[in-house]
C-alpha positions as CSV (number, residue, x, y, z in Angstrom):
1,X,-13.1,11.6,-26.2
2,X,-13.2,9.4,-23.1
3,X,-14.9,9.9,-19.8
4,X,-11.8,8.7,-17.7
5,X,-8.1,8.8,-18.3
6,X,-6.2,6.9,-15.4
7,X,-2.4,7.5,-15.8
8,X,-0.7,4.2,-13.8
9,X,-2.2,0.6,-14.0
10,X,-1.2,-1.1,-11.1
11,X,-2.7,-1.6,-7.5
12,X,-4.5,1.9,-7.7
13,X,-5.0,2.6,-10.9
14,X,-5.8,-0.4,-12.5
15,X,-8.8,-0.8,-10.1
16,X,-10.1,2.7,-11.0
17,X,-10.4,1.6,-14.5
18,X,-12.1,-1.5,-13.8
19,X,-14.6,-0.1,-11.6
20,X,-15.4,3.2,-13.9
21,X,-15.6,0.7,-17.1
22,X,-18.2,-1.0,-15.0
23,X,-20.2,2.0,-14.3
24,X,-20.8,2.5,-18.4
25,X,-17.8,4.9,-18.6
26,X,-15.1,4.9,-21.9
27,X,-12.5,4.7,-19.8
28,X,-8.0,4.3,-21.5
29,X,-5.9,2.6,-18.8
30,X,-2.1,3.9,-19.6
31,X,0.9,2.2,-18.3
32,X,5.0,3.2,-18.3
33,X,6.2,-0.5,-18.1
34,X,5.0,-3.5,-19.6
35,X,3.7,-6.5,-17.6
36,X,4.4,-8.9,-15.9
37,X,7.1,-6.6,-14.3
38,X,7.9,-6.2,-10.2
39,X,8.3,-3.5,-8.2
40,X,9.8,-2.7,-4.9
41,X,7.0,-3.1,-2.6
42,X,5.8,-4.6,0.9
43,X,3.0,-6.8,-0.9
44,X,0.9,-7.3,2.1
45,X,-2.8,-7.0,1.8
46,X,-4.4,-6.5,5.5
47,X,-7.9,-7.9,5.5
48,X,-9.9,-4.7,4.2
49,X,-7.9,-4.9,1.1
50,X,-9.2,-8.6,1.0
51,X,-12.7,-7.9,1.4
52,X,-12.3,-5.1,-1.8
53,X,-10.9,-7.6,-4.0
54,X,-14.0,-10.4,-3.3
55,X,-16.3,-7.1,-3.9
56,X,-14.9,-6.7,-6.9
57,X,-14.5,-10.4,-8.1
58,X,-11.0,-10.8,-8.6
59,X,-10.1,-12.6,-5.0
60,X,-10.4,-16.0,-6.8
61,X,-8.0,-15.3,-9.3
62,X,-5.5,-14.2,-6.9
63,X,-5.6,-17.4,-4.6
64,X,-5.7,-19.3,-8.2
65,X,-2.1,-17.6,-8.7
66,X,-1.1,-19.6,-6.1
67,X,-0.5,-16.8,-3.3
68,X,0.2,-18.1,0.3
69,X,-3.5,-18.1,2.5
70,X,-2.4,-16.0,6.1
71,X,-4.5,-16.3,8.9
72,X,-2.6,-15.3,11.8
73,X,0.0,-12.3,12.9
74,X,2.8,-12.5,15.8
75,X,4.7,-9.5,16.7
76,X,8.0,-9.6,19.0
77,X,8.8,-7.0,20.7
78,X,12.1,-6.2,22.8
79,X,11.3,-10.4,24.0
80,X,7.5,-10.1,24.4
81,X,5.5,-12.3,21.8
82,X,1.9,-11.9,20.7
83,X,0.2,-13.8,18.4
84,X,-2.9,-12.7,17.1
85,X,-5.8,-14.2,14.9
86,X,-6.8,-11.8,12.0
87,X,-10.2,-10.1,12.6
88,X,-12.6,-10.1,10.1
89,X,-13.0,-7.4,7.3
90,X,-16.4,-8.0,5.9
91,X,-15.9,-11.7,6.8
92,X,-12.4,-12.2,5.5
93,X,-10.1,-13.3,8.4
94,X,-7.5,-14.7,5.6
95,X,-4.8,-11.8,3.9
96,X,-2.5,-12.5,1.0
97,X,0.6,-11.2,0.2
98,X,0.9,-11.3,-3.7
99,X,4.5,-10.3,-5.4
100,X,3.6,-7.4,-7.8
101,X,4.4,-9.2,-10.9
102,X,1.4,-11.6,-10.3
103,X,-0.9,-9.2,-8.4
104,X,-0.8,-6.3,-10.6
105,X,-1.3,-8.0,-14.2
106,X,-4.6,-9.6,-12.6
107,X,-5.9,-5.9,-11.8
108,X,-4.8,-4.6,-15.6
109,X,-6.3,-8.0,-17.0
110,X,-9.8,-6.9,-14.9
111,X,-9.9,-3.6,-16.1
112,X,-9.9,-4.8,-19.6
113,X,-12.5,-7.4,-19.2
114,X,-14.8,-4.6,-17.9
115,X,-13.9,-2.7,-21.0
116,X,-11.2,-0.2,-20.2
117,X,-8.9,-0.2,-23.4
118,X,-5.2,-0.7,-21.9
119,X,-1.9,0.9,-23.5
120,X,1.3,0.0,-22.2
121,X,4.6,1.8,-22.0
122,X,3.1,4.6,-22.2
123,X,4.9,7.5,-20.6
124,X,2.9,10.9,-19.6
125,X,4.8,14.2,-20.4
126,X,1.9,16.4,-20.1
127,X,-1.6,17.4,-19.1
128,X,-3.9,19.3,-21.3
129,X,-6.2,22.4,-20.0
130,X,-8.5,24.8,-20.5
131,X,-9.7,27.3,-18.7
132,X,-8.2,26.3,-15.4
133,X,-9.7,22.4,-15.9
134,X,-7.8,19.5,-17.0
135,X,-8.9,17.9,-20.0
136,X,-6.5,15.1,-21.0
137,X,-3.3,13.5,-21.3
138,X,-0.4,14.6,-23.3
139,X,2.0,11.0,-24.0
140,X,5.1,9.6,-25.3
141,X,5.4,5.6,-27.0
142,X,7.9,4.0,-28.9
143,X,5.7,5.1,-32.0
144,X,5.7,8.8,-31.2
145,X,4.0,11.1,-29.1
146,X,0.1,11.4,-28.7
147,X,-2.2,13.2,-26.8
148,X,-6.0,12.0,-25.7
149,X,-8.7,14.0,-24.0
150,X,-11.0,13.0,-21.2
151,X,-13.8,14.6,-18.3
152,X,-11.8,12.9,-15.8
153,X,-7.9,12.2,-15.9
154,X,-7.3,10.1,-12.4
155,X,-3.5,10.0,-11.5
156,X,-2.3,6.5,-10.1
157,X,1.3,7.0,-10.9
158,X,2.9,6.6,-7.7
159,X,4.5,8.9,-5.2
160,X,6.5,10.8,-7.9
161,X,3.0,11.4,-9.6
162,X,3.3,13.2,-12.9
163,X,-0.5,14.3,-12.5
164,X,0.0,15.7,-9.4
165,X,2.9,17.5,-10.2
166,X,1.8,19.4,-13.3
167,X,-1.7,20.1,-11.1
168,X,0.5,21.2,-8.6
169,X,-1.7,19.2,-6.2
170,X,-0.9,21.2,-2.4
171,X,0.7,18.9,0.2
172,X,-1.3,18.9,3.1
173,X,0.3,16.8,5.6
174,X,4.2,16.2,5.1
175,X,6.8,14.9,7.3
176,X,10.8,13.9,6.8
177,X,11.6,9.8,5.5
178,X,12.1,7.9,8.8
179,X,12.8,4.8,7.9
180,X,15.1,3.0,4.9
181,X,14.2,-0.8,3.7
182,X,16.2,-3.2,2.7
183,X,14.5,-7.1,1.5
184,X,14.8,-10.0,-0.2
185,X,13.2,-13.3,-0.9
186,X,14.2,-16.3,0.2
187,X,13.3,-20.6,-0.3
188,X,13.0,-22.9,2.4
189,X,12.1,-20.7,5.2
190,X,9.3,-22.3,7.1
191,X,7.0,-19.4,7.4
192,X,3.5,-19.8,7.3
193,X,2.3,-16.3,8.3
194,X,3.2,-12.3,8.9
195,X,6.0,-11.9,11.2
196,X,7.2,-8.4,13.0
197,X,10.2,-8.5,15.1
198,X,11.2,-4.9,16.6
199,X,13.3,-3.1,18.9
200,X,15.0,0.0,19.5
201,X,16.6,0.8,16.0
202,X,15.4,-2.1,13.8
203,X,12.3,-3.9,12.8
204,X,12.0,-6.6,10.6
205,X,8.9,-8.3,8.8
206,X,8.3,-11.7,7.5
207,X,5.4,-12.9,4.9
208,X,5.1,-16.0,2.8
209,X,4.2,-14.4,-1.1
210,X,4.3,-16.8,-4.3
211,X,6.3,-19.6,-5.5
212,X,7.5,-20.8,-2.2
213,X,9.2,-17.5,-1.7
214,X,9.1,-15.9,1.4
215,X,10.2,-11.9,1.9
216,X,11.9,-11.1,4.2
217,X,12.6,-7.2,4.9
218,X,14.4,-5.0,7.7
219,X,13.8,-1.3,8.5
220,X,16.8,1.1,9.7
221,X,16.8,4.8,10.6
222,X,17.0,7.2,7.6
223,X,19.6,8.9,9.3
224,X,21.6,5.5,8.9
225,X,21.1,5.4,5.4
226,X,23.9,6.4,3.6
227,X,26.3,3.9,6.2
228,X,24.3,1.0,5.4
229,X,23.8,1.2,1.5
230,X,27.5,1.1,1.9
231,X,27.5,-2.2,2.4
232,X,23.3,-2.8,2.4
233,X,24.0,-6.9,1.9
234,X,25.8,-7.0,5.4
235,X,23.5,-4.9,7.2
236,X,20.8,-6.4,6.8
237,X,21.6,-9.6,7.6
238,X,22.9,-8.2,10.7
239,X,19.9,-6.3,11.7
240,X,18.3,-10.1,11.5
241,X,20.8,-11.3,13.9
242,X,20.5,-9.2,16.3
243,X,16.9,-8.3,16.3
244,X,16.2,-12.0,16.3
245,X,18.4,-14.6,16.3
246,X,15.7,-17.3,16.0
247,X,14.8,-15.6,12.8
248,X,19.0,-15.7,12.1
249,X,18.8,-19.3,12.7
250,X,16.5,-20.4,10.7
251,X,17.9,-18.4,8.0
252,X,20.9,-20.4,8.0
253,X,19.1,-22.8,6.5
254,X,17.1,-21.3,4.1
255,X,18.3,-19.9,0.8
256,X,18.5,-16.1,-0.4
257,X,16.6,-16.8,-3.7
258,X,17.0,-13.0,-5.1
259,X,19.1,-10.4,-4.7
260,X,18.6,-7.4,-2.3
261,X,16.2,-4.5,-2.9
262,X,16.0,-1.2,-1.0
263,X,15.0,2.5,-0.7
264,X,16.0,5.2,1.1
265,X,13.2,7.4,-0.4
266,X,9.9,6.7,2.8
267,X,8.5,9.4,1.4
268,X,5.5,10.9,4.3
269,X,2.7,13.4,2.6
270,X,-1.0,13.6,2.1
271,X,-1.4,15.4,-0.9
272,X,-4.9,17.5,-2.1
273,X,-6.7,14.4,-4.2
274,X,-8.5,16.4,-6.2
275,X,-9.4,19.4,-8.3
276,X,-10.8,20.4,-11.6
277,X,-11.1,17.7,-13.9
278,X,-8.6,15.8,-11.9
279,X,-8.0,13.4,-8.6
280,X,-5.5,11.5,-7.4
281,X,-5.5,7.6,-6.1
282,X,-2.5,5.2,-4.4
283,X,0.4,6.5,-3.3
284,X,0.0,9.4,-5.8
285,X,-2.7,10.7,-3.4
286,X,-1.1,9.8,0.0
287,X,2.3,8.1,0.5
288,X,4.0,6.5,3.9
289,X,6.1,4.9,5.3
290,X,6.0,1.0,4.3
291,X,6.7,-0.3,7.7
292,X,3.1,-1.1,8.3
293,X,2.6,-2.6,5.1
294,X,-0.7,-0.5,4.3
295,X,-0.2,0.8,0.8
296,X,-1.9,-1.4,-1.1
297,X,-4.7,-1.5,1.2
298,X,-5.2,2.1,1.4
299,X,-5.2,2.5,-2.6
300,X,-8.4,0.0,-2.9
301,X,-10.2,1.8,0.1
302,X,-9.3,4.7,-2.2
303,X,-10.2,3.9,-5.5
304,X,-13.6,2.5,-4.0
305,X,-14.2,6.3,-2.2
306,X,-13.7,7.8,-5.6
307,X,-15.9,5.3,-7.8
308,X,-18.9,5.7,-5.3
309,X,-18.5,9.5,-4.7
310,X,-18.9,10.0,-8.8
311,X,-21.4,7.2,-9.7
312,X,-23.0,7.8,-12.4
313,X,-22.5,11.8,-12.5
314,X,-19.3,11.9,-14.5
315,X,-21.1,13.1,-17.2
316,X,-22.3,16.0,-15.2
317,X,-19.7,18.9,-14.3
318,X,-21.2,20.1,-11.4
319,X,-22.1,17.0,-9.8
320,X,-18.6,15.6,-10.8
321,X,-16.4,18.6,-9.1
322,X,-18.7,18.0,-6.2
323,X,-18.2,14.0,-6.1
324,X,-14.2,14.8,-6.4
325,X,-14.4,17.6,-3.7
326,X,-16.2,15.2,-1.5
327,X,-13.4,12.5,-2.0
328,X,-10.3,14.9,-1.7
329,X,-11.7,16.1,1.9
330,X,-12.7,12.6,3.3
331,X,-9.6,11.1,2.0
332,X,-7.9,13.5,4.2
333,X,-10.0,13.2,7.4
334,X,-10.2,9.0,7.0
335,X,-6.5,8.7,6.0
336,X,-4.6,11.0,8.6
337,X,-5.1,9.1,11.2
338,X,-3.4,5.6,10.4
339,X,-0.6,8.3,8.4
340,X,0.5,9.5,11.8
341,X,0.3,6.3,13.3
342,X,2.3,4.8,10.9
343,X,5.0,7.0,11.5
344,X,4.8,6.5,15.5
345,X,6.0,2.8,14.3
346,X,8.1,4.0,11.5
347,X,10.1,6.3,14.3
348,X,11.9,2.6,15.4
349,X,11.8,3.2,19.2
350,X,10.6,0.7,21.4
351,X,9.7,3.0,24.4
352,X,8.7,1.6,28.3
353,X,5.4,3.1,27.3
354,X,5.0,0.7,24.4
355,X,6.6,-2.3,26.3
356,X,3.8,-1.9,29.0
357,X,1.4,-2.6,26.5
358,X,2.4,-5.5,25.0
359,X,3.3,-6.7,28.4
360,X,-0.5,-6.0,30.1
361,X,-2.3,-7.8,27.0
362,X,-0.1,-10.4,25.9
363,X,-2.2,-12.8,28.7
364,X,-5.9,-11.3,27.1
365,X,-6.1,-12.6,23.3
366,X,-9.2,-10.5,22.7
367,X,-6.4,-7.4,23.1
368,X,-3.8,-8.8,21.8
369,X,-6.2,-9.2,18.3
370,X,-7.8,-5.9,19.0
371,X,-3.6,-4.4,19.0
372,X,-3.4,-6.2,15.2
373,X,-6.3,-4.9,14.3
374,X,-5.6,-1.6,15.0
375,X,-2.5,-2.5,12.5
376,X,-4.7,-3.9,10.0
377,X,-7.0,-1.0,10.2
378,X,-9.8,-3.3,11.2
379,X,-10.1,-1.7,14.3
380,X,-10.3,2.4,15.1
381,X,-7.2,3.3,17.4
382,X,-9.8,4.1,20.3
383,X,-11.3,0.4,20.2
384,X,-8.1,-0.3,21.6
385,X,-6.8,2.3,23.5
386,X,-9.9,2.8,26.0
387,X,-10.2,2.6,30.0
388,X,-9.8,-1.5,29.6
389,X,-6.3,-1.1,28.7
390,X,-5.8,2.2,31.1
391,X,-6.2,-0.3,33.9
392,X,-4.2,-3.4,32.9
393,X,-1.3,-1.0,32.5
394,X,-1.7,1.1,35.6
């Protein structure tokens, strides 16, 4: 019997293990690949995330990996440039953006040295339950198919979350894919920190990872999807080109180091996070569109919410639902804000609204930090949006 089963072990799930083996908890880590192994993803970690990962001790390891230090954010938009400084999160002005294959074994490798027992390719078929509750994992391995029980079985299996389908956790908030991705990495770009380029109909972002590779992605309209997978390679670098030639340019004489990844499935939901012997973390709990690179971000502000809420009352059932009641309403009130304002980006329009912005506080680089850090979710949305800016833009 453990106390916690978390199904998924990457940047939600393995966290939750490491943090409920720490609290005194038996806790099984399960896992469908085996790592290292990649996975499509916009790797950037906006300072919050930062300041999680020193909490939890494992910042050193990721800058020992070698990830690229960030310190500073510019953002062109239909010709207007800002360049902002990173405010701090808890003290961290520096962000990372760690390809998955390196960031997501150092989580797993944390949760075992806090004494979570780890299984990999693992794949869950089933939940067990009784009497309404769930109370373990049904599970399918090379060697055959197992089952394990557990008080708690946390899903951090992504947006296609097995947990949350057989709890047939309620959607709460859902909207249509906006966007597609397309991305690749590439040697010999000069770029030293995160780069957004948009206009009406594209967007593109730039960020220095590991090994001297540097990804380079491009957003299109959903509805264009099905044109441009047609021939994906061509549209994207066209989208560079004419979204910024600069960017085109240099390019030209860098080298495409991998091949080109892509989705057309932006999935947009908040889902219920949690319910009787159950809750949900990561993109299992609440998936968006990538354009504003917060997924990873908003999984650690997650798995922290759930690991405080419960404590040390996991071994108490009352105290337990009400700790995962607790967590499954705040995620929804703390998380629907930067949901819908992700999606105001991920609609690709640069209106004249929009443009007057950037235009009144591209001169005032207090603003023009305060506009990232809305981004970042360093900043609340009315810290920037308040009778200040009403007046530069008239």
């Amino acid at each position: 019997m453990y106390d916690v089963i978390v199904v998924g072990a990457r940047c939600a799930g393995a966290p939750t293990a490491m943090l409920m083996a720490r609290a005194g908890y038996r806790v099984l880590l399960l896992e469908k690949a085996h790592f290292p192994k990649d996975k499509l993803s916009s790797h950037y970690l906006h300072q919050p995330g930062v300041a999680l990962l020193d909490r939890w001790g494992v910042l050193e390891k990721l800058r020992a990996a070698g990830c690229t230090p960030i310190d500073r954010v510019s953002c062109e938009t239909a010709g207007v440039r800002l360049v902002g400084s990173l405010l701090p999160a808890d003290g961290h002005t520096t962000t990372y953006a760690p390809r998955r294959y390196v960031l997501d074994p150092i989580l797993a490798a944390a949760a075992v040295e806090a004494g979570a027992e780890f299984r990999e390719g693992c794949t869950v078929t089933g939940l067990l339950q009784e009497d309404g509750r769930v109370t373990g994992v049904k599970y399918r391995t090379a060697g055959g198919e197992f089952t394990e029980r557990a008080r708690l079985v946390v899903g951090a299996d992504g947006m296609r979350s097995t947990v949350a389908r057989h709890v047939q956790a309620p959607v709460i908030v859902e909207h249509a894919p906006m966007s597609c991705t397309y991305y690749s990495y590439w040697e010999g770009l000069n770029a030293s920190h995160w780069e957004l380029y948009e206009r009406t109909g594209r967007s593109l972002g730039v960020v220095p990872t590991n090994d001297g590779r540097t990804l380079v992605m491009a957003y299109f309209p959903q509805a264009e999807f099905r044109q441009i997978r047609k021939d994906a390679q061509a549209a994207y670098l066209e989208a560079i080109r004419t979204t910024s030639p600069e960017l085109s340019d240099r390019l030209s004489a860098a080298r495409q180091a991998e091949r080109l990844y892509g989705t057309g499935e932006q999935l947009n939901f908040v889902r219920q996070s949690a319910g009787p012997g159950w809750a949900l973390v990561g993109d299992a709990a609440h998936h968006k569109d990538s354009i504003a690179a917060r997924g990873i971000t908003d999984a650690f502000r997650q798995v922290q919410m759930l690991t405080d809420y419960i404590g040390t009352d996991l071994h108490d059932p009352k105290a337990l639902t009400a700790a995962c009641d607790r967590y499954a309403r705040d995620l929804e009130e703390k998380f629907v804000e930067a949901y819908h304002g992700t999606l105001s980006v991920a609609e690709l329009k640069v209106t004249e609204e929009k443009l007057a912005v950037v235009r009144a506080i591209s001169p005032h680089q207090e603003l023009v930090d305060r506009y990232f850090g809305v981004l970042s979710g360093v900043c609340a949305a009315e810290e920037f949006y308040n009778e200040e800016l009403e007046r530069l833009v008239g």
